[in-house]
C-alpha distance (Angstrom), angle and dihedral (degrees) to the residues before:
residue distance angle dihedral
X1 . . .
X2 3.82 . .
X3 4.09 113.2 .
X4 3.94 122.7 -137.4
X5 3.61 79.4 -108.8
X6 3.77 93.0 54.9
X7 3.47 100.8 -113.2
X8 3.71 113.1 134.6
X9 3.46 108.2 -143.7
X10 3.39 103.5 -166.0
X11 3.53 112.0 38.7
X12 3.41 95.0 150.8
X13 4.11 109.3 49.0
X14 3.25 103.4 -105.5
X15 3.64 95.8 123.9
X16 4.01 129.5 -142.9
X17 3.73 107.8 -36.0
X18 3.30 102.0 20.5
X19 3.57 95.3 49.7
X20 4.05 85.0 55.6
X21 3.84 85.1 67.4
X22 3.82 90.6 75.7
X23 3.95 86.5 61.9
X24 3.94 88.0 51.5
X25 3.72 82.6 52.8
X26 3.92 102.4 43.1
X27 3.94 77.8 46.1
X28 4.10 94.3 58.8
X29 3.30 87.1 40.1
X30 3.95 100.2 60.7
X31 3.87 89.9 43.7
X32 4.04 92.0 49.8
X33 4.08 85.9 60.3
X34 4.26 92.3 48.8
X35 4.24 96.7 101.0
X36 4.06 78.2 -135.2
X37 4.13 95.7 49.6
X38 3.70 112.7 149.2
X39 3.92 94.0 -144.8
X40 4.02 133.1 24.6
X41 4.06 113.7 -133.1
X42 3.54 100.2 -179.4
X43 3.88 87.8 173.1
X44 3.59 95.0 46.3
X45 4.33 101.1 95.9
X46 3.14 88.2 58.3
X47 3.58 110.7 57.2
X48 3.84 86.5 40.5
X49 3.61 82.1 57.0
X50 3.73 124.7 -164.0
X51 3.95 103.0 -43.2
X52 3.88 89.4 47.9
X53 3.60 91.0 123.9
X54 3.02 99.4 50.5
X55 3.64 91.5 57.8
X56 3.58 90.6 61.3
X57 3.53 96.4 54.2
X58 3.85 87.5 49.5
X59 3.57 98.0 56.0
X60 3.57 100.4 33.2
X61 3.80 104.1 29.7
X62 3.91 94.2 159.6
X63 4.21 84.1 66.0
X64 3.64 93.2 54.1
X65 3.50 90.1 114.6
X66 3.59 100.4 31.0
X67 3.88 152.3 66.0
X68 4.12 89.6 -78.3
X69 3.56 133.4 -112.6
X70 4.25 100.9 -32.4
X71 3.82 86.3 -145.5
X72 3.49 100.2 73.0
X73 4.06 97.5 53.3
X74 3.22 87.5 47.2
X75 3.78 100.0 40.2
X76 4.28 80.9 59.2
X77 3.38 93.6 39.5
X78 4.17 86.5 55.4
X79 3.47 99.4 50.6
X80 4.43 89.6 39.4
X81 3.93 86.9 65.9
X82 3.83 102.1 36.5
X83 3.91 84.5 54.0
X84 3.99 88.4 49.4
X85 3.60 97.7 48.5
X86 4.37 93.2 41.1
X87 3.48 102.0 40.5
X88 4.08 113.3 80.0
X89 4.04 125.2 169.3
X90 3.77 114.0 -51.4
X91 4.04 96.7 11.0
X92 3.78 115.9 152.2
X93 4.01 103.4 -127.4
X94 4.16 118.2 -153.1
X95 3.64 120.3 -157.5
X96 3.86 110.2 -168.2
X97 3.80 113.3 -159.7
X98 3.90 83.2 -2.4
X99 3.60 92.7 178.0
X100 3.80 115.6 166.4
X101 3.83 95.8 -11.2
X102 3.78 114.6 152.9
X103 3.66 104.2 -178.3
X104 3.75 81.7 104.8
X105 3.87 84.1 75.6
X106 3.60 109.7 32.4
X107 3.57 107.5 41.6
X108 3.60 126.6 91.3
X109 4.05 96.3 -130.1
X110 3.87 123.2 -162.6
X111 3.83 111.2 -104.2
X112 3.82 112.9 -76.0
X113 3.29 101.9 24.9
X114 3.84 119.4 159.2
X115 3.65 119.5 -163.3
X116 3.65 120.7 -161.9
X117 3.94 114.3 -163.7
X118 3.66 114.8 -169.8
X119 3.76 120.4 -172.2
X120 3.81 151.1 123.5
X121 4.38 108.5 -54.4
X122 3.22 83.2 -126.0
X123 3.66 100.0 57.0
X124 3.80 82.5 41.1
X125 3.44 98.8 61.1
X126 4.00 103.6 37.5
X127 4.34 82.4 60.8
X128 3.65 93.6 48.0
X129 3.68 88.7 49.9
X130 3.68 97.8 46.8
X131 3.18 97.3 40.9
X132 4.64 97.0 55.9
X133 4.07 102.4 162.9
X134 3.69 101.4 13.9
X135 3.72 111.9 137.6
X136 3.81 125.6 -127.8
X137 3.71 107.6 -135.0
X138 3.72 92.8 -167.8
X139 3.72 129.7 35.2
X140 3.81 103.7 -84.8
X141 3.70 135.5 -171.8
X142 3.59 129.5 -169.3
X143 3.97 119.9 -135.3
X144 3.65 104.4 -163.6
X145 3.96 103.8 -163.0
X146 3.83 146.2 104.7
X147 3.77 113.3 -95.8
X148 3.77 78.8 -136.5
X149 4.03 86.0 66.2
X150 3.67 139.6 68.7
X151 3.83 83.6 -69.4
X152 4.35 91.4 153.3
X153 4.03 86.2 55.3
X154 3.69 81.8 49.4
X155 3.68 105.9 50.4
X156 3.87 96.0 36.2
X157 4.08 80.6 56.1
X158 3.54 95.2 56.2
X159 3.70 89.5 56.8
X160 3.95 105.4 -85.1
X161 4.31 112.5 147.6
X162 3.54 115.5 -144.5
X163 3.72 90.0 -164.5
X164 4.11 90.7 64.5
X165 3.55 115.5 70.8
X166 4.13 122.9 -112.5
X167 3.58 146.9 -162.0
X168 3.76 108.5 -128.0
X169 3.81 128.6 -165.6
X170 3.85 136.0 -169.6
X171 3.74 115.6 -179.3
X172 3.52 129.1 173.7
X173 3.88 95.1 -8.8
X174 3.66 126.7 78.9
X175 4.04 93.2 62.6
X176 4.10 79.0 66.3
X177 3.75 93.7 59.2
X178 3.89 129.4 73.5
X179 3.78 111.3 -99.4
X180 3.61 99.7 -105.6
X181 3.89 94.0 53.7
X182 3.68 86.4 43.2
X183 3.75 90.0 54.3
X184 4.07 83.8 33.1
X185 4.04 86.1 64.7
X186 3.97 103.3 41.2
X187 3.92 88.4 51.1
X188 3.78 94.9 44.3
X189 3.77 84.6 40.9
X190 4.45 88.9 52.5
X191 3.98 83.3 44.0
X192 3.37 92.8 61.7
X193 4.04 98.8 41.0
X194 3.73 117.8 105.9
X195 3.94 102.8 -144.0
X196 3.51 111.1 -83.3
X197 3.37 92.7 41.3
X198 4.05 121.2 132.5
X199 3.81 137.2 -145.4
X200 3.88 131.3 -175.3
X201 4.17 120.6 -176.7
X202 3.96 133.6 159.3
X203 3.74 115.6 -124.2
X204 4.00 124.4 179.3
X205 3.66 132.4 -141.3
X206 3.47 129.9 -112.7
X207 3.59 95.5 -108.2
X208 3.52 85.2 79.5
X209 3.56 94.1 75.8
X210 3.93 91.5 46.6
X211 3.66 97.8 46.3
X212 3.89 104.4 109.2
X213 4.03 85.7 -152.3
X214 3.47 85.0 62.6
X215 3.70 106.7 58.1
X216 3.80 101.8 82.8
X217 3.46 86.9 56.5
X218 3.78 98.2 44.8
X219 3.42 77.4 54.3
X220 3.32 107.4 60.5
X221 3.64 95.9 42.0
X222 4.05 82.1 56.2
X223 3.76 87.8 54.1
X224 3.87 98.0 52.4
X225 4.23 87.1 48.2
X226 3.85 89.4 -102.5
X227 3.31 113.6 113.8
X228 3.65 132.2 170.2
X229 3.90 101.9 -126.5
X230 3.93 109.6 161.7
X231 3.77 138.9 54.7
X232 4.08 147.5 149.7
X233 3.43 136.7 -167.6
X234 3.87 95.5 -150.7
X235 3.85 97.9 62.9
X236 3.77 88.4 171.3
X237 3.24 99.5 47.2
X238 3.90 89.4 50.1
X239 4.28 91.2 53.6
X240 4.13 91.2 41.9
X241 4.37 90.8 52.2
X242 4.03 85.8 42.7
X243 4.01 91.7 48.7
X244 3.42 104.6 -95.7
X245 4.14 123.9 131.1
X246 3.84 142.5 -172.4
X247 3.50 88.5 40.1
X248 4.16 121.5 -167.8
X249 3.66 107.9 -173.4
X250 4.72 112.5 -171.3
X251 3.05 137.6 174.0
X252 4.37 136.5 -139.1
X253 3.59 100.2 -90.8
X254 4.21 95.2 28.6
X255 3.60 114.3 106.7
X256 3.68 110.5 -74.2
X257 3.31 91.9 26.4
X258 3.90 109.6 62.7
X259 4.26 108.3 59.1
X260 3.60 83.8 177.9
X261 3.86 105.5 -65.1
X262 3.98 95.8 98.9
X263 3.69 117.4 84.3
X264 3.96 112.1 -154.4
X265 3.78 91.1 -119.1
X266 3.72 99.6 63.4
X267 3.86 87.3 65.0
X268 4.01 116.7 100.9
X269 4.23 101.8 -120.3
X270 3.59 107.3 -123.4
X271 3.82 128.2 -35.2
X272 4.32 95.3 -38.9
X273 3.53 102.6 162.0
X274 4.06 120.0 -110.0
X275 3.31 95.2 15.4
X276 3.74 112.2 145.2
X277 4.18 112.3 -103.1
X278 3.76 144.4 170.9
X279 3.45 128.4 -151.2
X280 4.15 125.1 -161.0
X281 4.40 98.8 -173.8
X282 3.51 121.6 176.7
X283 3.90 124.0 -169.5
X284 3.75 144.0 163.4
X285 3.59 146.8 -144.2
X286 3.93 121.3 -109.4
């Protein structure tokens, strides 16, 4: 799909979405060459592949000239130390909508860890070919289906145990999907988890989609067949009604959630209604 600005955004057939997962990668990539990065995605250039940048500028054109969009380091950065602190030796590991994740290759997993990743085939098959001679440092298996399919009957076929418990993540995808798919996914998702089990996702609010600083880019993720469809501005309650418990909802700029990339400013004051917000929520299953 060719932009009005003549970028083609998906060059390579992966298709909406999915193709926004080489802008998640062009945008690990950029903050892996800062001298004060908060992650290191060697793999990330080249799944962004050679326009990468100029996704980035696309999306985010107010941050042509800048550092980027702080949420998205951060956003990685999130999910990077919630997987460190959940995941002990022999954990099975779910990534919904895993898309062009590499932490399967560049972190330095307890012993026995099994990583699921469940995505498009697509999206599957354009990381597997990028990626020729890069190492999994974990045993991983690749779940090629839509999240809008039979994915459980998938994942339990490629070897997953719903008796075991599991860390679970879901970043940067159920805000794509209609709410009751959304809510479809976190419910199969608690279904499926042995107690004990964890889960950490990003939601945003519905300001979002009220915001006018927001409709040029709601735009252009409408143009490139990716829009962002679904939000809530009672995370919690959205995880407890899908079967989730002990929830922990933050914020960027909360504690745990900052690493000094948020400025105080860009947080909305107080409950003000359609003001734009993001949510990172982690829960469990007792």
């Amino acid at each position: 799909m060719t932009t009005r600005t003549g970028l083609d955004l998906d060059p390579h057939g992966l298709g909406g979405v999915g193709d926004t997962a080489r802008w998640m990668a062009a945008s690990r990539a950029r903050e892996s060459r800062r001298p004060d990065r908060l992650f290191h995605d060697p793999y990330a250039e080249a799944l962004a592949g050679p326009d990468g940048h100029l996704l980035l500028t696309h999306f985010h054109p107010r941050h042509a000239n800048d550092d980027g969009n702080p949420f998205l380091p951060i956003r990685h950065r999130w999910f990077d130390d919630y997987l460190r602190e959940c995941v002990a030796p022999g954990t099975q590991v779910v990534g919904l909508g895993a898309g062009l994740d590499t932490r399967a290759f560049r972190f330095d997993w307890p012993d026995g860890v099994v990583l699921y990743e469940v995505d498009q085939p697509a999206v599957l098959a354009y990381k597997r070919q990028r990626l020729t001679g890069a190492q999994d440092r974990c045993e991983r298996h690749e779940v090629p289906v839509n999240l809008g399919d039979d994915w459980p009957d998938a994942l339990t076929g490629a070897g997953f145990d719903p008796a075991r418990p599991a860390v679970w993540f879901v970043e940067g995808v159920l805000f794509y999907l209609p709410e009751q798919l959304a809510r479809r996914v976190l419910r199969d998702a608690a279904r499926l988890a042995a107690p004990g089990s964890r889960i950490g996702l990003d939601l945003i609010g519905t300001g979002i989609f009220h915001f006018p600083y927001m409709r040029e880019f709601l735009r252009r993720l409408e143009e490139a067949d990716s829009p962002w469809v679904y939000g809530t501005d009672d995370p919690a309650a959205v995880l407890r009604e899908c079967g989730w418990d002990d929830v922990v909802v933050t914020e960027p700029g909360w504690p745990g959630a900052n690493f000094g990339r948020w400025r105080p400013e860009w947080s909305p004051a107080g409950d003000l209604p359609n003001l734009p917000r993001i949510f990172l929520v982690r829960a469990g299953r007792s």
